[in-house]
C-alpha positions as CSV (number, residue, x, y, z in Angstrom):
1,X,-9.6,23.1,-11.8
2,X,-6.9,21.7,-9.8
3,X,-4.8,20.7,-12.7
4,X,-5.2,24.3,-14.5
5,X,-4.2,26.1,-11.0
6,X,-1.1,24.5,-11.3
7,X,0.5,25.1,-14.4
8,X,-1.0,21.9,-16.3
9,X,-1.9,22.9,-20.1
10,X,-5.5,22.8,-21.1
11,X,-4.3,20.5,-23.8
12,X,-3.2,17.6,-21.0
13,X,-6.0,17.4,-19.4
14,X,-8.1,14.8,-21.4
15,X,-11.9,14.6,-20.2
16,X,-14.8,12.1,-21.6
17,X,-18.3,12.3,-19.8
18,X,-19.6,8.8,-21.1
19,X,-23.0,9.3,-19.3
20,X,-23.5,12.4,-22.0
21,X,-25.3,11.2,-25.3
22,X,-23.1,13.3,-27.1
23,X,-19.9,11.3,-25.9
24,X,-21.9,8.0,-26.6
25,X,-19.3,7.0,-29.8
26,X,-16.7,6.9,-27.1
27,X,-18.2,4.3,-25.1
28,X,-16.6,2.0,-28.1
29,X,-12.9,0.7,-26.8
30,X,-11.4,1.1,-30.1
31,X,-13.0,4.5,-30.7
32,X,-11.9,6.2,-27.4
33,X,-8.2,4.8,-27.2
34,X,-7.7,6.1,-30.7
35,X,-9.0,9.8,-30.1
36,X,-7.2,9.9,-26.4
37,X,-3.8,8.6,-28.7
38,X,-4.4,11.4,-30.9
39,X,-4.4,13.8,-28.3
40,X,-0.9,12.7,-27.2
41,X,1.5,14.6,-28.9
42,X,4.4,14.9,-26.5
43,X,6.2,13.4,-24.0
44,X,4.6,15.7,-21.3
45,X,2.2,14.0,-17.9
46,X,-1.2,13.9,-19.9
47,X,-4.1,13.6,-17.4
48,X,-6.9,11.1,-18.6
49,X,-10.3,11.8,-16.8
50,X,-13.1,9.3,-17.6
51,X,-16.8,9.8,-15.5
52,X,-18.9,6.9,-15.7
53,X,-16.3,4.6,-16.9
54,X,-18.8,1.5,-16.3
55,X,-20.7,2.4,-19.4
56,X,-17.8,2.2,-21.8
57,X,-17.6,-1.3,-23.2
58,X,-14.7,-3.7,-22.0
59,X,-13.2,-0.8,-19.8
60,X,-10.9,-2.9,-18.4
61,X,-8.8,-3.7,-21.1
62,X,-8.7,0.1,-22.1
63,X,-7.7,0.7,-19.0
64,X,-4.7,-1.7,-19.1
65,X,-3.8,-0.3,-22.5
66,X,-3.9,3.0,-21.1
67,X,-1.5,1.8,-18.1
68,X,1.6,0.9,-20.7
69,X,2.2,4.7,-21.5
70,X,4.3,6.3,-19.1
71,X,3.3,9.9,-19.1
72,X,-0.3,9.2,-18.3
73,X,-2.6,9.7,-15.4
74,X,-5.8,8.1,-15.5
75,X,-8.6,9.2,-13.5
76,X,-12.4,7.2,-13.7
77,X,-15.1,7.4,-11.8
78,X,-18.2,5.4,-11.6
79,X,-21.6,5.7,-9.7
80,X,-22.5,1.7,-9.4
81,X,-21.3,-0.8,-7.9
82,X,-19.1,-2.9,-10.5
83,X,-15.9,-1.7,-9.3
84,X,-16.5,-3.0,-6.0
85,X,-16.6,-6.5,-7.2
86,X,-13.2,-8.6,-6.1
87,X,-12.7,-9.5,-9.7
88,X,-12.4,-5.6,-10.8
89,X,-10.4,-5.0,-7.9
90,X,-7.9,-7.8,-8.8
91,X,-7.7,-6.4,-11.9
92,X,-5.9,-3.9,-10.6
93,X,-4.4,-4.3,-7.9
94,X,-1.2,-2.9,-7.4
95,X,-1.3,-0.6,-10.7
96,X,-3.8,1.9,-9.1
97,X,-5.2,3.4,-5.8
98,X,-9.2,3.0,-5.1
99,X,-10.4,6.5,-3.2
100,X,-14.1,6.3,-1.7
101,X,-15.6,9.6,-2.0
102,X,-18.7,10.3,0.4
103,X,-20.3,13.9,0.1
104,X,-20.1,16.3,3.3
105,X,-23.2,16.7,5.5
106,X,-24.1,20.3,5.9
107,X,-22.8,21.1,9.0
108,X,-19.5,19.1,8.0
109,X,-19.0,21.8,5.1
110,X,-19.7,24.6,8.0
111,X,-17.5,23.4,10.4
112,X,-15.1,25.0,7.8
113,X,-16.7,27.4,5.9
114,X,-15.9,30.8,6.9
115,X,-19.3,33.0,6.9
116,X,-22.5,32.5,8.4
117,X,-24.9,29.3,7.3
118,X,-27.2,31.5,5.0
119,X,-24.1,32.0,2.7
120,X,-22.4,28.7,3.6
121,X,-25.6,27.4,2.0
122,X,-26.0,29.4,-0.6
123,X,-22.4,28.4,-1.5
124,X,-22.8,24.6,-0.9
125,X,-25.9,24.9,-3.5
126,X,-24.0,27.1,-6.1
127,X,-21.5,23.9,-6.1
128,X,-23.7,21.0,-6.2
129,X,-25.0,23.0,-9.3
130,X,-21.6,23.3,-11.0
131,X,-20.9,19.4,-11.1
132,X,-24.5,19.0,-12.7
């Protein structure tokens, strides 16, 4: 949403969900660097967002492939704990920032919500149901 509020183009923002069955063929190295090159069309900042990259095979080296075009910005998440291992972190290290994301308690996401905690909840729980 952030990317779209500020003037990216729909068509640079490339997305792969590789928990989704549907999106299993890209958990294939070959398979997913070829569609995401086909997707590249310009010389424009292309934005490359991969959730649950842990269950695409040999990640690592797409990554690195990934990493040698210059108007790229790859995102990945991952829920486990295989990125925390030194050897993944070595990897990468200097080619890449590592962000920790921890959900908000309640009363941390009414300390800044601005209406009262019937409709800061109802709120909170419309959101957790978007990113599901």
């Amino acid at each position: 949403m952030y990317l779209l509020n500020n003037l990216t183009d729909k068509q640079h923002i490339i997305e792969f969900e590789l928990d989704r069955i549907e999106n299993r063929k890209y958990r294939k190295p070959d398979i997913i660097l070829e569609h995401i090159n086909s997707l590249i069309v310009d010389n424009k900042k292309y934005y490359i967002l991969l959730d649950e990259v842990q269950m695409l095979e040999g990640f690592e080296e797409v990554l690195n492939s990934l990493l040698h075009k210059d108007n790229v910005d790859i995102y990945v998440t991952e829920s486990n704990s295989k990125f925390l291992s030194h050897d993944i972190l070595t990897e990468f290290r200097g080619r890449g920032d590592e962000v920790h994301v921890f959900p908000l308690s309640f009363n941390e996401y009414m300390s800044v919500y601005e209406g009262d905690r019937y409709q800061g909840w109802a709120q909170i729980i419309s959101l957790m149901g978007a990113y599901h």
